[in-house]
PDB file of N, H, CA, C and O in Angstrom:
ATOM      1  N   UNK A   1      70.999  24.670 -78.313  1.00  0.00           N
ATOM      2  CA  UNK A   1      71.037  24.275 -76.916  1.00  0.00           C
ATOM      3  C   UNK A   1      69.654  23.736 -76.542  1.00  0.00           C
ATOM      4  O   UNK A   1      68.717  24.413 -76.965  1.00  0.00           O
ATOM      5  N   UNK A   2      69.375  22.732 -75.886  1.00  0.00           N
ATOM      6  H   UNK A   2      70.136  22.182 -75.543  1.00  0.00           H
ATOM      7  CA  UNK A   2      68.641  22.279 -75.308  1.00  0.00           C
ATOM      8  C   UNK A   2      68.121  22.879 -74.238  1.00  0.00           C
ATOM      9  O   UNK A   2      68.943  23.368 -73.463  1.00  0.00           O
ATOM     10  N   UNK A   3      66.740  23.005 -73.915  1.00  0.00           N
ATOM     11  H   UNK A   3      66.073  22.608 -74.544  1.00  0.00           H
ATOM     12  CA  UNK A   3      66.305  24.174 -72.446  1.00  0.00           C
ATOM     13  C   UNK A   3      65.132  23.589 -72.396  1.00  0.00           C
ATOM     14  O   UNK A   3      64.384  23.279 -73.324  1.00  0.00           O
ATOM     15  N   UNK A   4      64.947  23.386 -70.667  1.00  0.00           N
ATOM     16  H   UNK A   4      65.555  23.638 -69.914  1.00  0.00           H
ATOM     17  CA  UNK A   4      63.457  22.970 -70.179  1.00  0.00           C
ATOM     18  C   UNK A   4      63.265  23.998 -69.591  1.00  0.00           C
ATOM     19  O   UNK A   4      64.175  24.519 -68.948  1.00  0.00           O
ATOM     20  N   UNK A   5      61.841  24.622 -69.682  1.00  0.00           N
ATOM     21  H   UNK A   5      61.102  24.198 -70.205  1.00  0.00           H
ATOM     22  CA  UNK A   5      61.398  25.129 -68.691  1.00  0.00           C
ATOM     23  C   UNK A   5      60.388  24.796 -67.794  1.00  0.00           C
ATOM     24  O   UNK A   5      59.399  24.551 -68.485  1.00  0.00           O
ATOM     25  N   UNK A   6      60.160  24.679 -66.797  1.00  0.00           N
ATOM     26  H   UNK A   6      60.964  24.877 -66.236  1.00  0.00           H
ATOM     27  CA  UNK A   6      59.233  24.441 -66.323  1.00  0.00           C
ATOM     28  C   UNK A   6      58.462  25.633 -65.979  1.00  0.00           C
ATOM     29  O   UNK A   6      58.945  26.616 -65.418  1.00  0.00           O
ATOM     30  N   UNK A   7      56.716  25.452 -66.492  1.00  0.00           N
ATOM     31  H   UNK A   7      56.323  24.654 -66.948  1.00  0.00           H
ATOM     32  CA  UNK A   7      55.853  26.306 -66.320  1.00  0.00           C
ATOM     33  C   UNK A   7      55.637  26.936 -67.277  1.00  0.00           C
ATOM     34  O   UNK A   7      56.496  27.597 -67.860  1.00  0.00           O
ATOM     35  N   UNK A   8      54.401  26.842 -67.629  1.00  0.00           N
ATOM     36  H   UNK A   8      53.703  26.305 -67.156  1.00  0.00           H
ATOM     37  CA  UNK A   8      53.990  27.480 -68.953  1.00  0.00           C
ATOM     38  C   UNK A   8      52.644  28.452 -68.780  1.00  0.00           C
ATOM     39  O   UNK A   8      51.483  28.257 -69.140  1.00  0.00           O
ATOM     40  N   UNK A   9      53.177  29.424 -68.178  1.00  0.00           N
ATOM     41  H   UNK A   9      54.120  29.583 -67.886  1.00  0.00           H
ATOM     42  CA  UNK A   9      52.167  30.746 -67.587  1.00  0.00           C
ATOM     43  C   UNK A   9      52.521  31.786 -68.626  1.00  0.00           C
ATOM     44  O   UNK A   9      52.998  31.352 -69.675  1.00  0.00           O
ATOM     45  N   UNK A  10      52.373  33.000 -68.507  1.00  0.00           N
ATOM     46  H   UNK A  10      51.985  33.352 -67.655  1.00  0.00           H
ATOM     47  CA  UNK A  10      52.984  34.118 -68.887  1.00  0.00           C
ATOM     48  C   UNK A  10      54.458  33.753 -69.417  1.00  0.00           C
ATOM     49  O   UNK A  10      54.849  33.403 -70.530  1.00  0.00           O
ATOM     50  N   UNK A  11      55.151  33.973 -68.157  1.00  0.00           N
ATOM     51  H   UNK A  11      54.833  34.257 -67.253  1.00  0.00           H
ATOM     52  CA  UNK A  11      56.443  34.088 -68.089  1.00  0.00           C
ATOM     53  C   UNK A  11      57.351  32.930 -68.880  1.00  0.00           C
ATOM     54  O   UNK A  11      58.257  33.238 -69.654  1.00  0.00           O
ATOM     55  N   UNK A  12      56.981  31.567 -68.574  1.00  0.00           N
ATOM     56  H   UNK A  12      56.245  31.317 -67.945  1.00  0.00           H
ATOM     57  CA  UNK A  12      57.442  30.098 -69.505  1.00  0.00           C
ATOM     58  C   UNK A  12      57.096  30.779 -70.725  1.00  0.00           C
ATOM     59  O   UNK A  12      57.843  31.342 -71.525  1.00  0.00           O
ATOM     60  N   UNK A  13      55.874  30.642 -70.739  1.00  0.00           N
ATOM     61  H   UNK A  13      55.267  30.185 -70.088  1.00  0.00           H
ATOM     62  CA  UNK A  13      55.407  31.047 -72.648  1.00  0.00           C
ATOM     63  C   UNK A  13      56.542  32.209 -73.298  1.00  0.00           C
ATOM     64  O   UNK A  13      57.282  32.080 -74.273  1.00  0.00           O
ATOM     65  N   UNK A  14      56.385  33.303 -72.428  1.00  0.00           N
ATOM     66  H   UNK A  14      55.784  33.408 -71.636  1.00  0.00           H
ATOM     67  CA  UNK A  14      57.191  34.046 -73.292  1.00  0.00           C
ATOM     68  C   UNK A  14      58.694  33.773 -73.272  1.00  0.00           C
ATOM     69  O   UNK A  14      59.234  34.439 -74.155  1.00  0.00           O
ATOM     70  N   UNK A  15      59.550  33.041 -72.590  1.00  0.00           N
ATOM     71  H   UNK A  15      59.112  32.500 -71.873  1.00  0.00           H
ATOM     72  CA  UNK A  15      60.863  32.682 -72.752  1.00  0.00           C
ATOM     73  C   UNK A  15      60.679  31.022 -73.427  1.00  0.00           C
ATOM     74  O   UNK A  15      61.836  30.666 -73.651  1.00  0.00           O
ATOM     75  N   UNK A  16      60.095  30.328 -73.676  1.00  0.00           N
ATOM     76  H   UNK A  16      59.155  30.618 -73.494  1.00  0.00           H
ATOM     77  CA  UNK A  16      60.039  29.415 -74.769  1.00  0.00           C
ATOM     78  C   UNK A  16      59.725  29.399 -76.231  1.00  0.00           C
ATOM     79  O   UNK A  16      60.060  28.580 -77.087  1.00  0.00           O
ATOM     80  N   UNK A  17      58.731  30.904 -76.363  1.00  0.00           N
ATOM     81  H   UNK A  17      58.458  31.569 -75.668  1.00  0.00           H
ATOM     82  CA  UNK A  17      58.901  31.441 -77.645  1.00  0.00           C
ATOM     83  C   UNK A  17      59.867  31.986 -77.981  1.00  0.00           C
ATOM     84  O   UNK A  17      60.376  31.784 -79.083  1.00  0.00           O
ATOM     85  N   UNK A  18      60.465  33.017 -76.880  1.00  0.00           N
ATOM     86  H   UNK A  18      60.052  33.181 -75.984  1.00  0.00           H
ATOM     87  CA  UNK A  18      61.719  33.868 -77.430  1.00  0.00           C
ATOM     88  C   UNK A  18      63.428  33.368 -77.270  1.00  0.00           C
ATOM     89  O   UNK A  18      64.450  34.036 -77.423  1.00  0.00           O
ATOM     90  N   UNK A  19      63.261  32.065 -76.937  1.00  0.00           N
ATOM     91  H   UNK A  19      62.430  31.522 -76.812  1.00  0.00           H
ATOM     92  CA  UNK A  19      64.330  31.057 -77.018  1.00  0.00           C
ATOM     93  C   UNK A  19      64.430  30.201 -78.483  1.00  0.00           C
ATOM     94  O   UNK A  19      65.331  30.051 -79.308  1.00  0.00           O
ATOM     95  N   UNK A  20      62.983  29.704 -78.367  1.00  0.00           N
ATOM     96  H   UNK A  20      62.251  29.826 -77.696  1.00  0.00           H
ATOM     97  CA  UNK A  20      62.860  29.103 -79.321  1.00  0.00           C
ATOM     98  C   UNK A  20      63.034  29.568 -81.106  1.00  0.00           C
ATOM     99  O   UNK A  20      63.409  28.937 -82.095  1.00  0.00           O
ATOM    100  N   UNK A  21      62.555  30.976 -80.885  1.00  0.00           N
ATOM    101  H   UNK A  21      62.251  31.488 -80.082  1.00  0.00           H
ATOM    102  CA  UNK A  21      62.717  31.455 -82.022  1.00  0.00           C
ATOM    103  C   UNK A  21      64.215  31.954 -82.333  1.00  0.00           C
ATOM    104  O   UNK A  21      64.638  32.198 -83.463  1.00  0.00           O
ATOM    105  N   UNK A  22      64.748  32.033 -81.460  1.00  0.00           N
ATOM    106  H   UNK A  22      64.405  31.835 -80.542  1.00  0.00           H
ATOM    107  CA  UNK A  22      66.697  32.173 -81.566  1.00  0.00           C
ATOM    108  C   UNK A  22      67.127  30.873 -81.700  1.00  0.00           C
ATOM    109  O   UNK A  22      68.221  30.586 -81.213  1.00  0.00           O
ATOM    110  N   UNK A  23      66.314  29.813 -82.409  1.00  0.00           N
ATOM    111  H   UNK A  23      65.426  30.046 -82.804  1.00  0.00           H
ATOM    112  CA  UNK A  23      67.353  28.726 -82.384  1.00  0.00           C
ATOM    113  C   UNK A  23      67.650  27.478 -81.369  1.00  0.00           C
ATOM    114  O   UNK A  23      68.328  26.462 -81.520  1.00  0.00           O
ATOM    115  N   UNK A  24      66.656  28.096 -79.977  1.00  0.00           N
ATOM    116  H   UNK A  24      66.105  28.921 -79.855  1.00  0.00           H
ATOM    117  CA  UNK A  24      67.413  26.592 -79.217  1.00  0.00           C
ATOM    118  C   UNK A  24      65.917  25.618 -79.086  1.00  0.00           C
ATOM    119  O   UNK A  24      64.790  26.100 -79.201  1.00  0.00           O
ATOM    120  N   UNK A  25      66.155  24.467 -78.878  1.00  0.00           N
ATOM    121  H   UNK A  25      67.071  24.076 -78.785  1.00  0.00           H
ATOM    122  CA  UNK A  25      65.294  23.461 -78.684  1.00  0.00           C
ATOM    123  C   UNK A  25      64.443  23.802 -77.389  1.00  0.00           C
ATOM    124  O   UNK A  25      65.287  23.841 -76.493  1.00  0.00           O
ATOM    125  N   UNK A  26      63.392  24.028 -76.921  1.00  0.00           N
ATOM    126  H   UNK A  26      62.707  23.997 -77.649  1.00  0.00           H
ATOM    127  CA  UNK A  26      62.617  24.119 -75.663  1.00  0.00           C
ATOM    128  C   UNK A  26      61.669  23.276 -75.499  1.00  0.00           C
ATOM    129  O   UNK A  26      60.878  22.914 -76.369  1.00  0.00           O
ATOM    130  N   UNK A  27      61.715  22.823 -74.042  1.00  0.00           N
ATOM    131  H   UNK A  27      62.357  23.117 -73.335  1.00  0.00           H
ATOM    132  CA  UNK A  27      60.539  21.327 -73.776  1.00  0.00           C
ATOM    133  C   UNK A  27      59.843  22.340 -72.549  1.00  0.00           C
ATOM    134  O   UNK A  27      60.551  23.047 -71.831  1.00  0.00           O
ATOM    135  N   UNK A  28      58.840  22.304 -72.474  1.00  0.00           N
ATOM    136  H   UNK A  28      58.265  21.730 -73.057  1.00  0.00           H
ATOM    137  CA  UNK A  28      57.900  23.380 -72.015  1.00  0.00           C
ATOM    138  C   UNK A  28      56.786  22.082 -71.152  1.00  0.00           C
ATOM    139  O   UNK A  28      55.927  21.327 -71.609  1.00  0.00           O
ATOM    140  N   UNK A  29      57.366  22.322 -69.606  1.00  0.00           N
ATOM    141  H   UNK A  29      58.063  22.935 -69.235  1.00  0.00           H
ATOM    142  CA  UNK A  29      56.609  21.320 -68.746  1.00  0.00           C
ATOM    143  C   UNK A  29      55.471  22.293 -67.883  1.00  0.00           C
ATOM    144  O   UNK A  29      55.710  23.348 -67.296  1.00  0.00           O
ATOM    145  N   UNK A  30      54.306  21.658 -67.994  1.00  0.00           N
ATOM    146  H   UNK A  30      54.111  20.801 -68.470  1.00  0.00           H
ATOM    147  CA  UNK A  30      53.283  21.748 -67.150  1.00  0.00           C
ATOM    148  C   UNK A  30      52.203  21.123 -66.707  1.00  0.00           C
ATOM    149  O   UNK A  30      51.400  20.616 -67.490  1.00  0.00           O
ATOM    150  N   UNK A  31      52.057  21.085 -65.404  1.00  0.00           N
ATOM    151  H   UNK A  31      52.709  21.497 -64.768  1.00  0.00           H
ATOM    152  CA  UNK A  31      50.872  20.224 -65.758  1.00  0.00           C
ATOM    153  C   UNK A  31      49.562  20.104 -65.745  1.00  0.00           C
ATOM    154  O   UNK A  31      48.822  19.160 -65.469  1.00  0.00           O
ATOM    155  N   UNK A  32      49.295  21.661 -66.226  1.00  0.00           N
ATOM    156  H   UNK A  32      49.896  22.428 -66.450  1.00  0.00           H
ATOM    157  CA  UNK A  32      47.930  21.959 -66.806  1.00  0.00           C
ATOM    158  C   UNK A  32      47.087  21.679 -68.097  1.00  0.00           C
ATOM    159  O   UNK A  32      47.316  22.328 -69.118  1.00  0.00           O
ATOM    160  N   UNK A  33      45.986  20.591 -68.056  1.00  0.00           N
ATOM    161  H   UNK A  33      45.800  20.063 -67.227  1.00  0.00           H
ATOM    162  CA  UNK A  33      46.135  20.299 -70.356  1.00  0.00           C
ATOM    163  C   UNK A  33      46.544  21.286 -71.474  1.00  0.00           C
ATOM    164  O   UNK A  33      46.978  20.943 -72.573  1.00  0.00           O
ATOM    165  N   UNK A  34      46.388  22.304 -71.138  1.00  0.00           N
ATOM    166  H   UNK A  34      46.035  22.583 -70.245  1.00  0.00           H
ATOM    167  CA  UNK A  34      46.751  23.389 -71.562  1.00  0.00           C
ATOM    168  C   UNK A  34      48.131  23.381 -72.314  1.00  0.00           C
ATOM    169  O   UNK A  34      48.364  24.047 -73.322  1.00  0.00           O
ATOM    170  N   UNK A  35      48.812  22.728 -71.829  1.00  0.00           N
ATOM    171  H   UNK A  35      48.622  22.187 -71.010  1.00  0.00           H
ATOM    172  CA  UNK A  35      50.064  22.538 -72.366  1.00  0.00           C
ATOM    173  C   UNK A  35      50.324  21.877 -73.712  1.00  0.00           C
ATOM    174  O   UNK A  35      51.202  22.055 -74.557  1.00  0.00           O
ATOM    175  N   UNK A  36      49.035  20.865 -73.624  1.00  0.00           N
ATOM    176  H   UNK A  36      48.322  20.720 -72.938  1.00  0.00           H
ATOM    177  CA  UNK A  36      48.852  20.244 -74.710  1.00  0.00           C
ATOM    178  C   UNK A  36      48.688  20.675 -76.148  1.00  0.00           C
ATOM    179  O   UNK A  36      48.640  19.898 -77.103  1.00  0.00           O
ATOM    180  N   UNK A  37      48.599  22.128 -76.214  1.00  0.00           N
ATOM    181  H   UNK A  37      48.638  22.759 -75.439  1.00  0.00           H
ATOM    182  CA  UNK A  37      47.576  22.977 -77.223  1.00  0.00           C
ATOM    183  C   UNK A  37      48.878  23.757 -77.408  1.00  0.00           C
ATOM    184  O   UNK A  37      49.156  24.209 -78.518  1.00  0.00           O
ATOM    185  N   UNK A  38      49.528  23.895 -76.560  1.00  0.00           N
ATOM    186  H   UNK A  38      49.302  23.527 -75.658  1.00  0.00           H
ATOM    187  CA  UNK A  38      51.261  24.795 -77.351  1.00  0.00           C
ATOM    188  C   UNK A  38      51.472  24.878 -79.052  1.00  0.00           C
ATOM    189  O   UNK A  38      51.838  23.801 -79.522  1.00  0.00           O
ATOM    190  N   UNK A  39      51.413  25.253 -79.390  1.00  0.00           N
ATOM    191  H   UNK A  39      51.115  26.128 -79.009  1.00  0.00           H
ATOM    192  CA  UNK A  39      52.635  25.400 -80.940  1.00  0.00           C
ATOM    193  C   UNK A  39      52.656  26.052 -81.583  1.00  0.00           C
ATOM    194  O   UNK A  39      51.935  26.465 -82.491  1.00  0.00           O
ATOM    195  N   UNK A  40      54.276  26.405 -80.843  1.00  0.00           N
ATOM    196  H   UNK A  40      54.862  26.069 -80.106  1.00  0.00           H
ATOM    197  CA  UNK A  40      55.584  26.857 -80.860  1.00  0.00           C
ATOM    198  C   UNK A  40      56.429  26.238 -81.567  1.00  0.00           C
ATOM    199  O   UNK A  40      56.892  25.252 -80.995  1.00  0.00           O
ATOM    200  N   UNK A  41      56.929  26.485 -82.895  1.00  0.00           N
ATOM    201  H   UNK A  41      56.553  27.287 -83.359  1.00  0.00           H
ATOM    202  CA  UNK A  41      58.061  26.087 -83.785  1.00  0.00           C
ATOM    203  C   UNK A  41      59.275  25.980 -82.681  1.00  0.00           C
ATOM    204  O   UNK A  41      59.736  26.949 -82.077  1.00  0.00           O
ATOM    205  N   UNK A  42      59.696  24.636 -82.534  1.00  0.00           N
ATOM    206  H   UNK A  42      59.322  23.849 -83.025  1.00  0.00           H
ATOM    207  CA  UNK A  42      61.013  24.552 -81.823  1.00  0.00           C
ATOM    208  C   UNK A  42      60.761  24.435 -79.869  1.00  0.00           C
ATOM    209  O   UNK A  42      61.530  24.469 -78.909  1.00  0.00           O
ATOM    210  N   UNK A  43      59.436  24.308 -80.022  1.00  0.00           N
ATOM    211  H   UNK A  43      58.811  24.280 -80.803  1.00  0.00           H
ATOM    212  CA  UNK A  43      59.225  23.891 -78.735  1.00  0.00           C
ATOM    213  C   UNK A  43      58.159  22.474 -78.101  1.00  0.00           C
ATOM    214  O   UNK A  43      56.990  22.256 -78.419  1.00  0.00           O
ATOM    215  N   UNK A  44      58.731  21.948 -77.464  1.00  0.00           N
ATOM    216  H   UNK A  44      59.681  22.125 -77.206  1.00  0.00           H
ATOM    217  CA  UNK A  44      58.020  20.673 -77.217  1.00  0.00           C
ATOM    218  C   UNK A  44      56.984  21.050 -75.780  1.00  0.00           C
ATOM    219  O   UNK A  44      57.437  21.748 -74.873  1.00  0.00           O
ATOM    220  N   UNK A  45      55.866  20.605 -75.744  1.00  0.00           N
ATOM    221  H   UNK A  45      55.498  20.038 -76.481  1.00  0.00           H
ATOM    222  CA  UNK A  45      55.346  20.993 -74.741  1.00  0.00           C
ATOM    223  C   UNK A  45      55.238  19.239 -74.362  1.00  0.00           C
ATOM    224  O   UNK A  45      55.210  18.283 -75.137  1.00  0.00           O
ATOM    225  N   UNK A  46      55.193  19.283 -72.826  1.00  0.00           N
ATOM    226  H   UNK A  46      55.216  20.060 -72.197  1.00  0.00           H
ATOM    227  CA  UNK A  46      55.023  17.655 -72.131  1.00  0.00           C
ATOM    228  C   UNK A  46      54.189  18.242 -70.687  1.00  0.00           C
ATOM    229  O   UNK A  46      54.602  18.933 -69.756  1.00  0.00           O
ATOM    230  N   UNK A  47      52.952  17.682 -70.942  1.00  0.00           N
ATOM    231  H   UNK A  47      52.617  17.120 -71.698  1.00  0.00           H
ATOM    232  CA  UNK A  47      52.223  17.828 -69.592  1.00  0.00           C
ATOM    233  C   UNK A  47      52.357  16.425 -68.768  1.00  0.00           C
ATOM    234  O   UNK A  47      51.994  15.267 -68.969  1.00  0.00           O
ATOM    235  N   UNK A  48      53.148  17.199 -67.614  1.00  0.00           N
ATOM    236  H   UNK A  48      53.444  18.140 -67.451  1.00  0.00           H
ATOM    237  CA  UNK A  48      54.007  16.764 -66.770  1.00  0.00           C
ATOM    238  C   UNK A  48      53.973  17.803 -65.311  1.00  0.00           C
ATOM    239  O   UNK A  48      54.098  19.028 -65.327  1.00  0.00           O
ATOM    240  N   UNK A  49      53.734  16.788 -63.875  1.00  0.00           N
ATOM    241  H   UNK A  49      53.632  15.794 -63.861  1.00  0.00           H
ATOM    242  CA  UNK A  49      53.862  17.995 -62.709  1.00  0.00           C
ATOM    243  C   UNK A  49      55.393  18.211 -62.504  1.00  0.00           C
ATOM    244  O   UNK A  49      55.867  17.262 -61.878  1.00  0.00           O
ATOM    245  N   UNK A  50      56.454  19.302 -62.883  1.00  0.00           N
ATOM    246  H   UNK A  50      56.069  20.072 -63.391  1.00  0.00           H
ATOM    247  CA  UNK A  50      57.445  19.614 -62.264  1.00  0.00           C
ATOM    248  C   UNK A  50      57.627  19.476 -61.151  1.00  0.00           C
ATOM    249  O   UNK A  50      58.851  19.492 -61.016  1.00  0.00           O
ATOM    250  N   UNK A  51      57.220  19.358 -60.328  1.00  0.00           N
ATOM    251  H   UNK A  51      56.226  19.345 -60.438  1.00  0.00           H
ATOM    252  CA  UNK A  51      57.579  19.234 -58.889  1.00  0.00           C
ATOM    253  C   UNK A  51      57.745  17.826 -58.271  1.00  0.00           C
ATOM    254  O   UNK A  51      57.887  17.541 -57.082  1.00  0.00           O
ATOM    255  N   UNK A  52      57.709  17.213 -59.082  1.00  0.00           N
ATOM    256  H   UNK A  52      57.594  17.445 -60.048  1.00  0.00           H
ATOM    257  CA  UNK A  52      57.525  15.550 -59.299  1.00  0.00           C
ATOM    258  C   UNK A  52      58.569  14.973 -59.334  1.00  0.00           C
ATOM    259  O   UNK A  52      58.523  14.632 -60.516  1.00  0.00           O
ATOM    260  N   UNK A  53      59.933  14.399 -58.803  1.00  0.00           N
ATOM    261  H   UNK A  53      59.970  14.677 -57.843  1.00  0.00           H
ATOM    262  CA  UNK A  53      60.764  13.932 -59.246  1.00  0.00           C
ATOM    263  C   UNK A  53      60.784  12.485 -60.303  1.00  0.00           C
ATOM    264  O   UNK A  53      61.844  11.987 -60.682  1.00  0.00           O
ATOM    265  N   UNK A  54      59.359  11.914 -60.698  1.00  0.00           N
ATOM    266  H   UNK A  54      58.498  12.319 -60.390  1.00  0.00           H
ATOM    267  CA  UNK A  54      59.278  10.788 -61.674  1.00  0.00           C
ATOM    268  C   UNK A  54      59.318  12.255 -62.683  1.00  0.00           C
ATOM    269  O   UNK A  54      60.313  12.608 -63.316  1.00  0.00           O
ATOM    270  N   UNK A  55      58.128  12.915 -62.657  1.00  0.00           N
ATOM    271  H   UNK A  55      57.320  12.628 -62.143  1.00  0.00           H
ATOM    272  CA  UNK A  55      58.468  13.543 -64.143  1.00  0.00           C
ATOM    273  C   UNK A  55      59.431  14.169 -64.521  1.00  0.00           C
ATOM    274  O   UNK A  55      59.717  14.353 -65.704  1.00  0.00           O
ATOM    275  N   UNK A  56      60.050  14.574 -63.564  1.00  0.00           N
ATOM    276  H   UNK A  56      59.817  14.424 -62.602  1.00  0.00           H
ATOM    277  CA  UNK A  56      61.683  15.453 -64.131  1.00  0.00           C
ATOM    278  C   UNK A  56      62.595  14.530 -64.809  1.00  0.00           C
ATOM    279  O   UNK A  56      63.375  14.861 -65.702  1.00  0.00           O
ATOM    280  N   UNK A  57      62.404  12.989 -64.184  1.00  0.00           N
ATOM    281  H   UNK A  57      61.770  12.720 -63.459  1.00  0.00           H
ATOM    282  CA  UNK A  57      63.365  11.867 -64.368  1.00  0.00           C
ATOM    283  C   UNK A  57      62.748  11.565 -65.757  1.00  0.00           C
ATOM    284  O   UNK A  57      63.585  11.650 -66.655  1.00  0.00           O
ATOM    285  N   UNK A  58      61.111  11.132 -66.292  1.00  0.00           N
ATOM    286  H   UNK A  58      60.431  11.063 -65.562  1.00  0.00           H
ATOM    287  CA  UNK A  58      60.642  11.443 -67.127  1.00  0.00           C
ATOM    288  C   UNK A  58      61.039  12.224 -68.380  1.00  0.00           C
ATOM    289  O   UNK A  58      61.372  11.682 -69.433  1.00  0.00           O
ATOM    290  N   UNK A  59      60.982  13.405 -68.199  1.00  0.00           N
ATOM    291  H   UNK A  59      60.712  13.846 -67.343  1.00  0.00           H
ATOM    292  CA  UNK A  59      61.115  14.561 -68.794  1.00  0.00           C
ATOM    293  C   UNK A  59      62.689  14.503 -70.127  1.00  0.00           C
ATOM    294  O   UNK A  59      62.866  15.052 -71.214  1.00  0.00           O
ATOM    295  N   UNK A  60      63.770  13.280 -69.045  1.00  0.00           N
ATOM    296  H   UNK A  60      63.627  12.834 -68.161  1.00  0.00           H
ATOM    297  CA  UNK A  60      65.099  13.181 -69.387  1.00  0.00           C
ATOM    298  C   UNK A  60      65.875  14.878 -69.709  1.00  0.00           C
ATOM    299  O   UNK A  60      66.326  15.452 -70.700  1.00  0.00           O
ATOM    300  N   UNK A  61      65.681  15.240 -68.091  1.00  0.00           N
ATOM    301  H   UNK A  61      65.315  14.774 -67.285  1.00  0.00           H
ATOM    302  CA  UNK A  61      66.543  16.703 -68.367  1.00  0.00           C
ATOM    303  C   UNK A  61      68.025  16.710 -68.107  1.00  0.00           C
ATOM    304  O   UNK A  61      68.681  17.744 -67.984  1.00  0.00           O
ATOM    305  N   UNK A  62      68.565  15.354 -68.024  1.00  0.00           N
ATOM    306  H   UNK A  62      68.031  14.514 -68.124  1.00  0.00           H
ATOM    307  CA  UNK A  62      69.788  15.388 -68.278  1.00  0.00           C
ATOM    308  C   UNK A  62      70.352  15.437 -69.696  1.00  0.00           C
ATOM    309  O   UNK A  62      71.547  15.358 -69.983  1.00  0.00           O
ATOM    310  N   UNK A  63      69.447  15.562 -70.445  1.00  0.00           N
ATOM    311  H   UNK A  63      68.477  15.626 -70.212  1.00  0.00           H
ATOM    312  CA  UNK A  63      69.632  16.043 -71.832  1.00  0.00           C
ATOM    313  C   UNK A  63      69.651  17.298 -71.890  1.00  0.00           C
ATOM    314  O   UNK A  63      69.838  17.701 -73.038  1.00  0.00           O
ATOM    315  N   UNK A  64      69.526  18.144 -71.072  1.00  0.00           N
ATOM    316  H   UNK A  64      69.374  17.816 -70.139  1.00  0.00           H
ATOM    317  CA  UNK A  64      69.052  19.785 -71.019  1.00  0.00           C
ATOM    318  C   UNK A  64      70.202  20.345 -70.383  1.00  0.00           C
ATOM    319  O   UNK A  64      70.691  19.923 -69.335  1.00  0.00           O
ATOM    320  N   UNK A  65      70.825  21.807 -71.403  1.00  0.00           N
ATOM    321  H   UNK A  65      70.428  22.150 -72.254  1.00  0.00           H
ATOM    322  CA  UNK A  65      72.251  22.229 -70.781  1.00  0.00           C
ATOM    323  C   UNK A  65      71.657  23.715 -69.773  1.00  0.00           C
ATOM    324  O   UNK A  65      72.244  24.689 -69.301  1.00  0.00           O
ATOM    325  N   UNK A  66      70.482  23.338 -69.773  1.00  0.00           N
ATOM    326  H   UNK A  66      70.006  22.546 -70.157  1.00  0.00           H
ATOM    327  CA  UNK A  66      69.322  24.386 -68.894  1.00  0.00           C
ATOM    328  C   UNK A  66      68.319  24.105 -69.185  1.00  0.00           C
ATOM    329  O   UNK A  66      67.645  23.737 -70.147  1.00  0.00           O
ATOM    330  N   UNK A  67      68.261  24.435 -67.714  1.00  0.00           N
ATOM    331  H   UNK A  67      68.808  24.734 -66.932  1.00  0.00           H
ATOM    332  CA  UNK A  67      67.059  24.073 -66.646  1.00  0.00           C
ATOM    333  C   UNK A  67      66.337  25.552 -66.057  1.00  0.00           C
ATOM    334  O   UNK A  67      67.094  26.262 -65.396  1.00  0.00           O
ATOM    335  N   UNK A  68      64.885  26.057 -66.268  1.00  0.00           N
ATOM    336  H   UNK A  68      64.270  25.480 -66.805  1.00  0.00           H
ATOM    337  CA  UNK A  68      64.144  26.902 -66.284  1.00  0.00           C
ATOM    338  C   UNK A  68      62.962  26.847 -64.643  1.00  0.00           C
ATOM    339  O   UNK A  68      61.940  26.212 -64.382  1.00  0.00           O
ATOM    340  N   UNK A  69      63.387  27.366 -64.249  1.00  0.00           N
ATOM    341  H   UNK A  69      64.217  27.881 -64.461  1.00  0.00           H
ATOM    342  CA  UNK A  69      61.771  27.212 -63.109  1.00  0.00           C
ATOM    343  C   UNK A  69      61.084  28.793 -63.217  1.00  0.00           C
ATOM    344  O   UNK A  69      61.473  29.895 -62.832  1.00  0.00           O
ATOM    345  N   UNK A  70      59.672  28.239 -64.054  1.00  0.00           N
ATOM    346  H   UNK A  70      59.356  27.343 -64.367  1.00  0.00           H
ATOM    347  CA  UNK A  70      59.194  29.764 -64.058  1.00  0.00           C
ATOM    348  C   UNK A  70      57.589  29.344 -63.712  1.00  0.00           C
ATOM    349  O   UNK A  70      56.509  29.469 -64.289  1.00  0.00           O
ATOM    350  N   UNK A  71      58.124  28.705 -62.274  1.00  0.00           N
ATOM    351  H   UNK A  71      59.001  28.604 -61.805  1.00  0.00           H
ATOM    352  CA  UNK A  71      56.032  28.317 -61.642  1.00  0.00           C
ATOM    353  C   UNK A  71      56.068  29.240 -60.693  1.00  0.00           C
ATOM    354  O   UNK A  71      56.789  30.220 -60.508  1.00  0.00           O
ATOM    355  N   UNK A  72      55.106  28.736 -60.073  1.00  0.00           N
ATOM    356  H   UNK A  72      54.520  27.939 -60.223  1.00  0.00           H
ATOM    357  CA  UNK A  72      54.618  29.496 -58.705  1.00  0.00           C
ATOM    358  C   UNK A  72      54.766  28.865 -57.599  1.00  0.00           C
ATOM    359  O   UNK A  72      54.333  29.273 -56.521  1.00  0.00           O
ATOM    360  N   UNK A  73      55.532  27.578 -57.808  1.00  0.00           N
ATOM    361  H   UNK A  73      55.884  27.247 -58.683  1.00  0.00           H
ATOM    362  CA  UNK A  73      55.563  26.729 -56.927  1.00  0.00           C
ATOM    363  C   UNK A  73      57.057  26.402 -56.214  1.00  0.00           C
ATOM    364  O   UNK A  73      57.144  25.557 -55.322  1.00  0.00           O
TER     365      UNK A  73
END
């Protein structure tokens, strides 16, 4: 399964590792550089502001059978 999450704090990190390592594909949006430095077997990181409707459109999460919001925002 395909899964975005948005936000890669604590909470993103640890459900994009523990998704990822069961098997599903994870695209891990933030848009801190930080994001850049991810890797995670089976997870794509894209620094990108979620709250953005270009980057969501960006992002192509109509490829995604879930959708994650784990910001603060």
């Amino acid at each position: 399964m395909r899964i975005a999450i948005a936000g890669a704090g604590k909470v993103g990190l640890s459900l994009a590792d523990e998704l990822a390592h069961n098997g599903h594909d994870v695209l891990l949006i933030d848009r801190e550089p930080k994001v850049s430095d991810i890797a995670i077997p089976g997870v794509t990181p894209l620094r990108a502001d979620a709250c953005e409707v270009e980057s969501l459109s960006a992002a192509r999460l109509e490829n995604c059978q879930v959708v994650i919001a784990a910001t603060g925002d």
